[in-house]
N, C-alpha and C positions, 0 to 999 in steps of 0.2 A: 294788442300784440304788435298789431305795427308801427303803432308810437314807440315801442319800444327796441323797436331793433331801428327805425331811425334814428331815435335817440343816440342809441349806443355809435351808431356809425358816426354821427356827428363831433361826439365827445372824442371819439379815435380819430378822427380827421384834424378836432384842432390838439388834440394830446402828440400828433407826427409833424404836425406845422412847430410848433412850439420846440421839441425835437430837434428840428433841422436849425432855427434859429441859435439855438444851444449849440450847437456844433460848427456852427457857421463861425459864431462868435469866438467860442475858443479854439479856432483853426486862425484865426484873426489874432490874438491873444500870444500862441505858439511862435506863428510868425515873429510878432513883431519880437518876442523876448529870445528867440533866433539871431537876427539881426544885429539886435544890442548886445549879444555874449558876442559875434563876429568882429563889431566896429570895434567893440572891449581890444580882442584879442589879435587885433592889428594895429590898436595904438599903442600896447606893450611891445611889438616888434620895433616900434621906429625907434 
C-alpha cells in the first residue's frame, strides 16, 4: 500500500515538472512570434 501511493506521488511530481516545462516553453514560443508580428508591423510603416 505504501508503494503505492509513493508511487503515485512520484509519477504526479514528474507529470507537473514536465508541465511547467511545456508551458515555460510555449510562453517562449508566444513571445518570440509577438515580436516578429511587431518588427513585421513597423517595417510596413517606414
Amino acid at each position: 500500500m505504501k508503494k503505492t501511493i509513493v508511487f503515485a506521488a512520484v509519477l504526479m511530481g514528474m507529470a507537473s515538472l514536465a508541465a511547467c516545462n511545456t508551458v515555460n516553453g510555449a510562453g517562449k514560443d508566444l513571445k518570440s512570434a509577438g515580436s516578429a508580428v511587431s518588427d513585421a508591423s513597423g517595417e510596413s510603416k517606414k
